[in-house]
N, C-alpha and C positions, 0 to 999 in steps of 0.2 A: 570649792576645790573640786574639780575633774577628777572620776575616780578612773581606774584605766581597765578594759577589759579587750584579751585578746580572742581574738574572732577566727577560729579554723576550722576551714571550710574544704569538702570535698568537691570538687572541683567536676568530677565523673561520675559520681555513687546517682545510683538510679536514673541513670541518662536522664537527667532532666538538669535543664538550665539554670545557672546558679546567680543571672546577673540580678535577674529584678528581686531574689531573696539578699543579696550583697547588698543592692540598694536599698532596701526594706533596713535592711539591720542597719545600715549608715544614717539614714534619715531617723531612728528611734535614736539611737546613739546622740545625735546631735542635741535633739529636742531634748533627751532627758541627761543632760550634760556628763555623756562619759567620754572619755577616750578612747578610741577605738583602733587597736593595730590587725591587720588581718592577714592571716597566711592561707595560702591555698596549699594543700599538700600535694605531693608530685607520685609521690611512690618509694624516696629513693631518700634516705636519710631524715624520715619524718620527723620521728620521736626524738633524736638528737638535736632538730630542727626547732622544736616546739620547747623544747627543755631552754634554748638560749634565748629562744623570745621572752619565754617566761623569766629568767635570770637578769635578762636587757629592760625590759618593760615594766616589772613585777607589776600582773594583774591582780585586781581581787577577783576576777572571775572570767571563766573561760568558755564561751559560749561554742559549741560544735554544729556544723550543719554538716550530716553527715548518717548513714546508715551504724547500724552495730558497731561494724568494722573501726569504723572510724573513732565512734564514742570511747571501744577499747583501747584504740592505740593513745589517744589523748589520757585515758585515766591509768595505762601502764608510764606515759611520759611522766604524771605528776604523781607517781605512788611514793614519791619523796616528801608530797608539796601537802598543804592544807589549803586546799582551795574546792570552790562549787563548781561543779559541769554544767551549765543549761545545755538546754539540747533543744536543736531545732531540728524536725524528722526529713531526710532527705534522702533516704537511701533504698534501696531495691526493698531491701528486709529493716525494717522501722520495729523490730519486736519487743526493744527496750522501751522506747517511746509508746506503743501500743499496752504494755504491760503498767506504765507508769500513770495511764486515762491521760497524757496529754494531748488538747483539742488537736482538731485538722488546721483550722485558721492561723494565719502566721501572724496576726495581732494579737491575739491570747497568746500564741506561742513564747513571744518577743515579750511581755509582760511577764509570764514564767521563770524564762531563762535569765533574765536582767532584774529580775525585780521580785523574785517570788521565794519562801521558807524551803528549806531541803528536807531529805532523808539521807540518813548515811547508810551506804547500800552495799551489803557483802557482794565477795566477787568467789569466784570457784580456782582453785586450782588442777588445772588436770595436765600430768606430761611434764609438768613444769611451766604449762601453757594457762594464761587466764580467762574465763571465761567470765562474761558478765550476765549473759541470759539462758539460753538455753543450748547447751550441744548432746547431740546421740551420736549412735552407732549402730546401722543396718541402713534398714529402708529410706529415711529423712534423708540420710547422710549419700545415699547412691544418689536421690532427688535432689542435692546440692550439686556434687561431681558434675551431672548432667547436667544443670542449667549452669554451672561455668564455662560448659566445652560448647552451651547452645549460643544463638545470636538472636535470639526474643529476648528481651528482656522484661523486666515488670510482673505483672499478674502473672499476665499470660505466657509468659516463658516459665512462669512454677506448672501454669494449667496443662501446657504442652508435656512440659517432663514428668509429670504426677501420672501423665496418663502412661508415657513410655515406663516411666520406672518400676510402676507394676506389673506391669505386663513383663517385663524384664528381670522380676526381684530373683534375688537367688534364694537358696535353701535356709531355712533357719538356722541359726548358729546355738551353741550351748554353752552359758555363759556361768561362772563359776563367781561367786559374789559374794567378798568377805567384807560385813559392815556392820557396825553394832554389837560388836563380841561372838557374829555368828557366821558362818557358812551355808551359803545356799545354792543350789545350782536352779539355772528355768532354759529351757527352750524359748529363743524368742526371733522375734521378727523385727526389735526394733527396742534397745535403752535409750532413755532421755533423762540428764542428766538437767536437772532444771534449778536451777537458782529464783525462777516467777513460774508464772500461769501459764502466759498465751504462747502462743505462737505470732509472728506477724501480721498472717491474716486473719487474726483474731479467735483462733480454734485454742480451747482452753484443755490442756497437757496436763496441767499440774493444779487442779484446783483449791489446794489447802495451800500454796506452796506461798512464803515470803521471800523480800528480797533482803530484810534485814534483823530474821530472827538467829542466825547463827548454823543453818541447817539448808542443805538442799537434800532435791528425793531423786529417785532413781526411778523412774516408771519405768516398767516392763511390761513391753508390750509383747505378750506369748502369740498370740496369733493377729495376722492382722484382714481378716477376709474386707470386702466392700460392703458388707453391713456394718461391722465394726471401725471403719474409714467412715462412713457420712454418717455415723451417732457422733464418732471425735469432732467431723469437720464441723456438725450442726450446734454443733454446741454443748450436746448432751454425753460428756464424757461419762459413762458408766464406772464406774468407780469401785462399785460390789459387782464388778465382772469377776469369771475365774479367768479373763482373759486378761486382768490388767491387773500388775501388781504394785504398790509404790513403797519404798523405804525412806525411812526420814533417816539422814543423820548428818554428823559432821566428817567422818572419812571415810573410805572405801577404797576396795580394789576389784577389779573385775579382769577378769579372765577370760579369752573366748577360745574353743578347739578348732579357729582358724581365723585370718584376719579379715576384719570387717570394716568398709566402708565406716569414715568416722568425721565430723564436723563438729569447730569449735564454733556460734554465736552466727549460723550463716558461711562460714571459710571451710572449704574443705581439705582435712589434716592426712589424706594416705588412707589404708587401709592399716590396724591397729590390732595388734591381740593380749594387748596388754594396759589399764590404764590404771593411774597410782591418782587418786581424788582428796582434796583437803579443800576445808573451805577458808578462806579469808574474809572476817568478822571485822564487818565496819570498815570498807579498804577505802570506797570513796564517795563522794557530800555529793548528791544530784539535785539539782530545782526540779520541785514539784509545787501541781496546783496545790 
């Protein structure tokens, strides 16, 4: 018996070509006798979209090719369903996929996502809004803006705006942060609200951090000069900095004395002075090696 898996597919995430990964997943499909229905997502009634395939087709498993963006909007579509995400990495910011050790190769990948054991992986609430990897507010979040409004894309549309955005940052903000029965205030340059580790380009943020212990941390980053940038970028997050603080918990609220540049998972959310954080424990089942 054909088991049935539906396949959605970003269509634009990372300008890159989606026909010979369409045909890659068709042809494993065939060979390992699944059914395979595929939607490309448009922009414009996704989630609505994907909830009827799902109701029309019922898969046992929903495979995504797509950046962040995309993996969230499928896992807010099925927050009703019990079903697995594979994920195949195709998008500008791959940080879920990068945080998860899944290979580059699209034949290990395709083996993963159709064929492979899960985790069930908390997701953040912030705003009301779901975050599944990591989103801040300051600096990261102005470097997001930026490469929305650029027309590089890829690496080098972060490398281009990383350089403008510093040079451009504004003034630290003062952030007020009630979490764990306690009140703190820090000067900072830059919170990351992190549910994992990395970042997409692989710079490790959060290094104690899991995706399914019940907790995410809040790093604060109090100063950020260019020595303290290429210790994060190289890998060598300092940790016993006085310049980097992290909190572990499961709620939070933070406060700033004006509004800050602010990005959910990659998406950039406005400028913010206010955010209300809960976590969501075990929200949804992802294939992993």
């Amino acid at each position: 018996m054909k088991k049935n898996i539906l396949f959605v597919v970003n269509p634009i995430s990372g300008d890159l070509d989606k026909s010979d990964l369409i045909g890659a997943v068709e042809e494993f499909a065939i060979t390992n006798h699944f059914e395979l229905e595929v939607y490309e997502t448009t922009g414009k009634n996704d989630i609505k979209n994907i909830q009827t395939r799902y109701d029309e087709f019922q898969p046992e498993r929903i495979i995504v090719a797509g950046g962040d963006g995309t993996i969230k909007m499928v896992a807010e579509a099925m927050e009703e369903h019990d079903i697995i995400i594979g994920i195949l990495p195709a998008g500008s910011a791959n940080g879920l996929s990068v945080d998860l050790n899944l290979p580059d190769g699209i034949e290990q990948n395709l083996k993963i996502a159709f064929l492979n054991h899960y985790i069930e992986m908390d997701m953040i609430c912030i705003n009301g809004k779901k975050s599944i990897h990591l989103s801040d507010l300051g600096l990261n979040a102005n470097l997001v803006k930026n490469y929305e409004q650029s027309d590089v894309r890829g690496f080098w549309g972060y490398a281009l705006q990383a350089f403008t955005t510093l040079k451009e940052s504004e003034e630290p903000f003062v952030a007020t942060i009630s979490a764990n029965n306690e009140i703190v205030e820090h000067t900072a340059r830059m919170i990351v609200i992190a549910n994992s580790q990395k970042y997409g380009t692989g710079v490790i943020i959060n290094p104690n951090g899991a995706m399914n212990d019940g907790k995410f941390e809040l790093v604060i980053l109090k100063s950020l000069d260019l020595l303290l940038i290429g210790k994060i970028i190289t890998g060598n997050m300092p940790i016993d900095s006085d310049d980097i603080i992290i909190i572990s918990t499961d709620k939070a609220e933070i406060k700033t004395d004006y509004p800050v540049n602010f990005q959910i998972d990659g998406e950039y959310c406005g400028a913010q002075k206010s955010l209300e954080i809960h976590i969501l424990h075990k929200q949804m089942k992802i294939a992993v090696p």
